[in-house]
C-alpha positions in Angstrom: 8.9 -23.5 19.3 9.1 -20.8 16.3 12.3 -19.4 15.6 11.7 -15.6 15.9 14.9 -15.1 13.0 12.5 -16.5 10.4 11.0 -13.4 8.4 6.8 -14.3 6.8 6.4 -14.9 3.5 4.3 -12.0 1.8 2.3 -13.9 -1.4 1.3 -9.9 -2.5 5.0 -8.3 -2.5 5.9 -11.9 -4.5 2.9 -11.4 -6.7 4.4 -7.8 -7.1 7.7 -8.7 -7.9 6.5 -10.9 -11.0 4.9 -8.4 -12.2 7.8 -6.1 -11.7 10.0 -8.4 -13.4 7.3 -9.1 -16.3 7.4 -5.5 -17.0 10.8 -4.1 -16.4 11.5 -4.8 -20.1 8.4 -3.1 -21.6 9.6 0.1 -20.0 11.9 1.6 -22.7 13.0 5.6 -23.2 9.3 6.2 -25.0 7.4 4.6 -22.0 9.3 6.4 -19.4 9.0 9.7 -20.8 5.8 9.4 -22.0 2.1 10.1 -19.9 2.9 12.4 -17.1 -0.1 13.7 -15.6 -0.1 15.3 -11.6 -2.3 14.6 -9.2 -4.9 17.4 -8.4 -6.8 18.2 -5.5 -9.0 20.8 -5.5 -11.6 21.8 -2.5 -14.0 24.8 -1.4 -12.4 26.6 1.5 -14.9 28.7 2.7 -15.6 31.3 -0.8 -12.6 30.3 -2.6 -11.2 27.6 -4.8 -8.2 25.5 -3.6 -6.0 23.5 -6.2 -3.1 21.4 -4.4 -1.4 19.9 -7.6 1.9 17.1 -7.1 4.5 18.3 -8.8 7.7 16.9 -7.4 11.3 17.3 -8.9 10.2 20.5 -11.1 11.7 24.1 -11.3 8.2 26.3 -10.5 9.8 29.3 -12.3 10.5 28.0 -15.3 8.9 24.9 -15.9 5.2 25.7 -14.8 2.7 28.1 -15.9 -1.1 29.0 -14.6 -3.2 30.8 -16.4 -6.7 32.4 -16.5 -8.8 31.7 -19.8 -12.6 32.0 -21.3 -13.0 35.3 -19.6 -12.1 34.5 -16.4 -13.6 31.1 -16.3 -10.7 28.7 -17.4 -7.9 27.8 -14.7 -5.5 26.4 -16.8 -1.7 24.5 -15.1 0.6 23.5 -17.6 4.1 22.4 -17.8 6.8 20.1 -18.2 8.9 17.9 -16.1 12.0 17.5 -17.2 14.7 15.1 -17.5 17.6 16.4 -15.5 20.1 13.6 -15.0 20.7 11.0 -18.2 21.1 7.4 -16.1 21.0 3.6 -17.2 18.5 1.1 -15.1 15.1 1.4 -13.7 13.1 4.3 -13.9 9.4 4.7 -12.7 9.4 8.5 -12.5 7.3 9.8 -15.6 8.7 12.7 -17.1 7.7 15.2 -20.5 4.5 17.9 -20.4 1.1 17.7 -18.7 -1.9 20.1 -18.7 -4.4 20.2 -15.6 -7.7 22.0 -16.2 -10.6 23.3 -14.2 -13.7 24.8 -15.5 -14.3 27.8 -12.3 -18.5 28.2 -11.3 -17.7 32.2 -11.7 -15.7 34.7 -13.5 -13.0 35.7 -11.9 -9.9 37.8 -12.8 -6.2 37.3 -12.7 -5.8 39.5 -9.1 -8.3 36.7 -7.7 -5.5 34.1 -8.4 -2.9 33.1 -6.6 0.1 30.5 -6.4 2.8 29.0 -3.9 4.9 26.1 -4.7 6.3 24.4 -1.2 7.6 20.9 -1.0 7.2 19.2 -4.5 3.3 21.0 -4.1 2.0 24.1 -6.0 -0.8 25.2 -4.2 -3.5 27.4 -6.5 -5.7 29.7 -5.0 -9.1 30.9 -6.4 -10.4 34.2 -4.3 -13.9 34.4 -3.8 -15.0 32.4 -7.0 -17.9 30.8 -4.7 -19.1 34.3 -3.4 -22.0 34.4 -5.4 -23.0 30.9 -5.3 -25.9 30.4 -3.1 -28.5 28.2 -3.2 -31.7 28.8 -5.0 -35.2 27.2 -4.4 -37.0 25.9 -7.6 -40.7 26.1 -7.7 -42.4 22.7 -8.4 -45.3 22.4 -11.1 -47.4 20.0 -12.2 -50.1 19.2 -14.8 -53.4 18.6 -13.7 -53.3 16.5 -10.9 -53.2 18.9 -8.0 -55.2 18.0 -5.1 -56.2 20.2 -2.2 -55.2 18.6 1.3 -56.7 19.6 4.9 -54.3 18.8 8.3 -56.2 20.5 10.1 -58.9 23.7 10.0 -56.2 26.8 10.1 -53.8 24.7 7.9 -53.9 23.4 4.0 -51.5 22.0 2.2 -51.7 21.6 -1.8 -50.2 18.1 -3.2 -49.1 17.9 -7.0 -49.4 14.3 -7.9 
């Protein structure tokens, strides 16, 4: 009979907590203030540009900035996350400045651009900067190796080897 009281052994969270343990002392003041870079997601909705960038813990008003370079064709997000509370013991959370970038397929100007933060997430949004995208066909070539092709009486086709 098992006894249902007995909690499984997980070799991965042990595995984990070596390496926890290995580490814990590596991680001084330099290391945990050092490196912080957001996560970015950016995605075509539609004809515009949409940047969903992680930045928990921050004060959007004062400690972020997004701005519009290269006439219009730089989306720069830049800040800092700060320290707040001075504490002894573990820390994991990276703190100091970070700079996101995006190169933007059109120029575009500052009205085009706007941002929300909600929930630790600043959301960036990039009007119309697809508009003029569309797709163009590119006409083949070759050298001399064309060959002519009948399917049928009404219909040729020409093949470029």
């Amino acid at each position: 009979m098992i006894n249902p009281t007995l909690t499984r052994l997980d070799p991965f969270q042990l595995i984990d907590d070596v390496f926890r343990q290995v580490r814990a002392p590596m991680l001084n003041d330099d290391r945990r203030t050092a490196g912080f870079v957001p996560a970015v997601d950016a995605h075509r909705d539609g004809e515009d540009l949409v940047a969903a960038v992680d930045l928990p813990g921050i004060d959007p008003e004062n400690d972020v900035s997004v701005e519009l370079s290269n006439s219009g064709r730089t989306l720069t997000i830049s800040g800092e996350r700060k320290l707040r509370h001075e504490a002894e013991g573990m820390r994991e959370v990276r703190y100091g400045s970070f700079s996101r970038t995006m190169n933007l397929p059109e120029e575009v100007s500052q009205d085009a651009i706007s941002a929300e933060y909600d929930a630790g997430v600043l959301t960036v949004r990039v009007k119309g900067v697809y508009a003029q995208e569309q797709p163009q066909k590119i006409r083949i070539t070759s050298g001399s190796g064309s060959q002519r092709v009948g399917t049928s009486s009404e219909e040729k086709k020409e093949i470029n080897a």
